[in-house]
C-alpha positions in Angstrom: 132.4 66.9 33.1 131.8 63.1 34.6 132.7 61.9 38.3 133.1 64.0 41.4 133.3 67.7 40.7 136.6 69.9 41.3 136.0 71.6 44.5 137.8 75.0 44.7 137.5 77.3 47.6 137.6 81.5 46.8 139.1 83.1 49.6 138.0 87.1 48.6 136.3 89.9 50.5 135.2 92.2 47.2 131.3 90.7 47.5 131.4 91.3 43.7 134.3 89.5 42.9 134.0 86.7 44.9 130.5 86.0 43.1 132.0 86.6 39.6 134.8 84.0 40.4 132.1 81.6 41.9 129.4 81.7 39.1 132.5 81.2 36.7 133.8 78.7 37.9 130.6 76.6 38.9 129.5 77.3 35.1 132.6 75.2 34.6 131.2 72.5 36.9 133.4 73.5 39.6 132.3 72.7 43.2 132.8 76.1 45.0 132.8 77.8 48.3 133.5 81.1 49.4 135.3 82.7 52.2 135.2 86.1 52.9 138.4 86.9 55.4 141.5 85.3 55.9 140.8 83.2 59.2 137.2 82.0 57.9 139.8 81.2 54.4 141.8 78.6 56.9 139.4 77.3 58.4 137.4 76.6 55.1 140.4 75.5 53.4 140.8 73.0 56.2 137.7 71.8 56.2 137.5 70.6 52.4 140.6 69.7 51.6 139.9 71.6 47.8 141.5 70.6 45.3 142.8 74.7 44.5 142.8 78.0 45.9 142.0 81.2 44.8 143.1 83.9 47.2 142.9 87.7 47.1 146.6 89.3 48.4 144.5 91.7 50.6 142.3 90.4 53.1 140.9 91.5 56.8 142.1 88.8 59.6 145.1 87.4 57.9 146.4 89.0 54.7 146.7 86.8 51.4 150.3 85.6 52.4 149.8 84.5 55.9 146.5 82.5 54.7 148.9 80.7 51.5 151.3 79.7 54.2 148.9 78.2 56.3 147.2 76.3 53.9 150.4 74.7 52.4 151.7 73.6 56.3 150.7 70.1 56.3 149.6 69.2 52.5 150.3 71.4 49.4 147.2 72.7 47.1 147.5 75.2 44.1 147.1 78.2 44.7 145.9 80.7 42.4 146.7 84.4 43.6 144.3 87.7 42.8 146.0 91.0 43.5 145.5 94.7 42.6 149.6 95.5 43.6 151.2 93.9 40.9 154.8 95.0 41.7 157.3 92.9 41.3 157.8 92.9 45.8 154.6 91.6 46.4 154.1 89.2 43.1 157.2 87.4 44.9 156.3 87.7 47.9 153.2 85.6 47.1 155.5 82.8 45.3 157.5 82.9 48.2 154.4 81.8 50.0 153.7 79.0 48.4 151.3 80.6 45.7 151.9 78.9 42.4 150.6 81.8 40.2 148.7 85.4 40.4 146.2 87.2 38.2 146.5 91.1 38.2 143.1 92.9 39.1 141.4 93.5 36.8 141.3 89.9 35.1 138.9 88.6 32.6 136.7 85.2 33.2 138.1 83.3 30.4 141.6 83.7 32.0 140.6 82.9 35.0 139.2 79.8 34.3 141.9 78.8 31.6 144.7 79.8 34.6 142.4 77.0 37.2 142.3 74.7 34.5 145.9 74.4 33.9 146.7 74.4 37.6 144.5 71.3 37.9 146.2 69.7 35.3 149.7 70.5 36.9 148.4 69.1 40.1 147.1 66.0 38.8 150.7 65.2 36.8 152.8 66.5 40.0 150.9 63.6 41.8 151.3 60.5 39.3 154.6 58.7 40.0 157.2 59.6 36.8 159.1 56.3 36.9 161.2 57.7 33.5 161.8 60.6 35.2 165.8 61.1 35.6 167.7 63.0 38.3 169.7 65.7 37.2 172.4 67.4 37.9 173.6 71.0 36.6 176.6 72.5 38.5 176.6 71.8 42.3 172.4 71.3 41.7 170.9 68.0 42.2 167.4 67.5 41.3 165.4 64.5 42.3 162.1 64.1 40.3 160.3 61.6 42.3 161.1 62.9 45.7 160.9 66.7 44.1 164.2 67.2 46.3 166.7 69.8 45.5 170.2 70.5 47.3 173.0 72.5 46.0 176.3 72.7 48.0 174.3 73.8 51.1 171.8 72.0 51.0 168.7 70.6 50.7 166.6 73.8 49.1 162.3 74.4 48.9 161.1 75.1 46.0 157.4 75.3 45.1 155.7 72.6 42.9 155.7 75.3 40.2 159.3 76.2 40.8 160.3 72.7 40.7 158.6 72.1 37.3 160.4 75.1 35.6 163.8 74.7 37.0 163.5 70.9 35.8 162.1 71.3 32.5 165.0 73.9 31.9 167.7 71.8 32.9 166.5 68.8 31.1 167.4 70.8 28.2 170.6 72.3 28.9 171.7 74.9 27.1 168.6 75.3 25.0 166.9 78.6 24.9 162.9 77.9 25.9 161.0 81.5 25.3 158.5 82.3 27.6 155.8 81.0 25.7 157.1 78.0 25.5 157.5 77.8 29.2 154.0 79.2 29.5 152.8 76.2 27.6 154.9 73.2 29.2 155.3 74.0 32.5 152.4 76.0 33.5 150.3 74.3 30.9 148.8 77.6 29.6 148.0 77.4 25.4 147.1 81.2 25.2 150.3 83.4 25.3 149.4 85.5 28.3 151.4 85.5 31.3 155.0 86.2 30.4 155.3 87.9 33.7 154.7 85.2 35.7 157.7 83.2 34.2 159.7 86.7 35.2 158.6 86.5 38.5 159.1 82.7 39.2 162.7 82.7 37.8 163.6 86.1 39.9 161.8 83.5 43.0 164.7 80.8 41.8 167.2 83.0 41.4 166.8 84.3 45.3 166.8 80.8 46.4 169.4 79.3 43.8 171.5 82.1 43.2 171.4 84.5 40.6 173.8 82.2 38.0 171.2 78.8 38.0 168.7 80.4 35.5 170.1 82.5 32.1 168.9 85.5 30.5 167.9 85.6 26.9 167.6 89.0 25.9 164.5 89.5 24.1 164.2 85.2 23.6 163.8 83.7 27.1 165.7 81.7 29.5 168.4 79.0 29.6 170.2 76.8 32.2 173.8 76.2 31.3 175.7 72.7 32.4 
């Protein structure tokens, strides 16, 4: 790797794991700090400006959630979640947050690093202008790529970088069926078929803000947006 490293800060009181994710990481010339509670997390995060997260759910100070919306206040950073309550409650909740994906405890290394990797990339194409990029409109839904603006008949609408990026690719190909590998791979940027549940959870997170008709079920394909 040339140039400045990546710095990414770990936000995780588990000793162990928060030296596993470190060494990890710095093996793949990553720049890393550590926090070890959720106020000392802020306050780090602050400090750097990193260029990603990765936060334990379950912290002493300020749990995983309150640090995520913190950090995202005043300038959004990827966010990699690590929990050990995988329902489906608290995986949304954390999107809700701002956190653009989650690992379930236990996780391997090499996923780990493939899931930053991938995040980075997302980041650094979220941040280059898309001059060819066209709005789009599906229903009452507007979507404006180079603002990342969304408004439906009441409004304007938040959605996560992440959220953004799925609805978008979706309805740029309306109609079409796109299987959650597929997804995996465009939006997310992930070329190992492993996280099918995050796609779940990120359309359920649409769905709640969209309402429940915006995204369509495939049975046993994937998902569609209908014009």
């Amino acid at each position: 790797m040339t140039g400045v490293a990546r710095t990414i800060v770990v936000i995780e009181d588990e000793a162990t794991i928060a030296e596993a994710v470190a060494a990890r990481l710095r093996s793949e010339d990553y720049a890393v700090e550590i926090a070890v509670d959720g106020p000392s997390g802020v306050q780090l995060v602050e400090r750097l400006r990193p260029d990603l997260v990765v936060l334990d759910l379950m912290l002493p100070g300020l749990d995983g959630l309150e640090v995520c919306r913190r950090i995202q206040t005043n300038k959004w950073v990827p966010v990699l979640m690590l929990t050990a309550r995988d329902t489906e409650e608290d995986i949304e909740a954390g999107l809700a947050a701002g956190a653009d994906d989650y690992l379930s405890k236990p996780f391997s290394a090499r996923e780990l690093a493939a899931r930053v990797a991938a995040l980075l990339r997302r980041s650094d194409r979220a941040a280059m202008s898309r001059p060819d990029a066209l709005q789009l409109r599906i229903g009452d839904l507007t979507l404006e790529p180079q603002s990342r603006r969304v408004e439906n008949s009441s409004g304007l609408v938040h959605l996560t970088p992440t959220e953004f990026d799925l609805v978008y690719y979706l309805a740029s190909r309306p109609t079409q069926v796109a299987s959650r590998d597929e997804l995996l791979l465009q939006v997310w940027g992930y070329e190992i078929a492993s996280g099918g549940r995050t796609v779940d959870s990120h359309v359920r997170s649409i769905r709640r803000k969209l309402g429940a008709s915006t995204i369509r079920t495939v049975h046993g394909i994937g998902y569609a947006v209908d014009q």
